[in-house]
N, C-alpha and C positions, 0 to 999 in steps of 0.2 A: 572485523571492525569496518564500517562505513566510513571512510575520510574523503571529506571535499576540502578541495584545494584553489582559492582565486576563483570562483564561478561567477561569470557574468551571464547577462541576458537580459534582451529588450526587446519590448514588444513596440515596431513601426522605431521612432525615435526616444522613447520611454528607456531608460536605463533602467531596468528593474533590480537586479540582482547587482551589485556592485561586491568584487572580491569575497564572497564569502565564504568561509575557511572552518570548519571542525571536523571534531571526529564524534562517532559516535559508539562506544565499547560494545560489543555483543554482550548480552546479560545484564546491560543497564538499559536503565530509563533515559531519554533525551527528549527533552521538551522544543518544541518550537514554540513561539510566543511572538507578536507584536500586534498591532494595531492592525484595521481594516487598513487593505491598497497597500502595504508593505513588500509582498512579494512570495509571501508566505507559501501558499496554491500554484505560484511558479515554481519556486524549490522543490516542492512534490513534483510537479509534470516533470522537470529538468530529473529530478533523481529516476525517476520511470521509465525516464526516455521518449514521453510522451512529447517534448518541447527540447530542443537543440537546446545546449549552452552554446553560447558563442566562445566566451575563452573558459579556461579552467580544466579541471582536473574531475570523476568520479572513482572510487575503489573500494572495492565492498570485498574481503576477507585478501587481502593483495591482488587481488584480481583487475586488470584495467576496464572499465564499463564506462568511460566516457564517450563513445562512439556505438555501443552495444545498442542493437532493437530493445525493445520492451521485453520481449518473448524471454532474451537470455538474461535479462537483469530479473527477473522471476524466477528462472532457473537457478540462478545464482541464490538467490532466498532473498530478495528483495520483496518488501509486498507492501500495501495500499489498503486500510481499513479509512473508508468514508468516515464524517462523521455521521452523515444523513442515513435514509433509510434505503439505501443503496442493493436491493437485492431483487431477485426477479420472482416475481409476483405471480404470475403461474404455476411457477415449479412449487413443489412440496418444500418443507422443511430441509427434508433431507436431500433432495434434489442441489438445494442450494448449499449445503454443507459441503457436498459433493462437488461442488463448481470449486471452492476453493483446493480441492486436491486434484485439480487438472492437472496440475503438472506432475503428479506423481505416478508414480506405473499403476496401471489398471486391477483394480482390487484393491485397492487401498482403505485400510478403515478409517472413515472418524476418532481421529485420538479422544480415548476414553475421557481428558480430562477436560473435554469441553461442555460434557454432560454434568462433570465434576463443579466448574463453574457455573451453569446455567443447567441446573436438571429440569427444567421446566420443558427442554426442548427434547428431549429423549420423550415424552409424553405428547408431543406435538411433530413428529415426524411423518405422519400422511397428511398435515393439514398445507392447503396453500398458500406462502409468504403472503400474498399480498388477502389474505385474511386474518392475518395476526394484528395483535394491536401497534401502533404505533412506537411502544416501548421496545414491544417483543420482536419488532423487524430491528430494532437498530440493536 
């Protein structure tokens, strides 16, 4: 389970994140939602470790990661899907399928069920990302 606990942060003198507090269960879905300029896009960096919190709490399966680099909050199984078309455009298909099991030991396969959900891309595995369509990158 992911729980944040009090998490503040401000960007200059901007109070952006003010006490905020949930949990998020492994095997559920949790939404974030609000309006544009809420804080939204800080909450991600802060949970990344891409942006300090100033106060608060992060714990992702009882583990402390409020102070952790990026590196080990991934390690942990923390991860980050953009909404954009956030992928590198040289690389092949599977080059970039391949970027997301960096962190795993070397030989690691593609879990079958990603082909399961998009077989489009099992047929598109020598082609390069930034030749796909718009849809098919994101």
């Amino acid at each position: 389970m992911l729980k944040v606990d009090k998490l503040n942060q401000y960007y200059s003198g901007s109070h952006i994140l003010r006490d905020v507090s949930f949990e998020a269960p492994i095997g559920k879905v949790t939404t974030l939602l609000g309006r544009n300029g809420v804080g939204k896009t800080t909450l991600l960096k802060v949970l990344l470790g891409l942006v300090p919190s100033r106060t608060g709490s992060i714990s992702f399966e009882g583990k402390d990661l409020t102070r952790a680099p990026s590196h080990e909050r991934v390690r942990a199984g923390i991860g980050y899907v953009p909404q954009g078309r956030e992928i590198f455009p040289r690389l092949t298909v599977l080059e970039n399928l391949q970027m997301g099991l960096a962190t795993r030991p070397g030989g690691t396969r593609i879990p079958e069920r990603i082909f399961e959900m998009f077989p489009v891309l099992k047929q598109m595995l020598k082609r390069r990302g930034g030749d796909l369509s718009g849809g098919q990158q994101q």
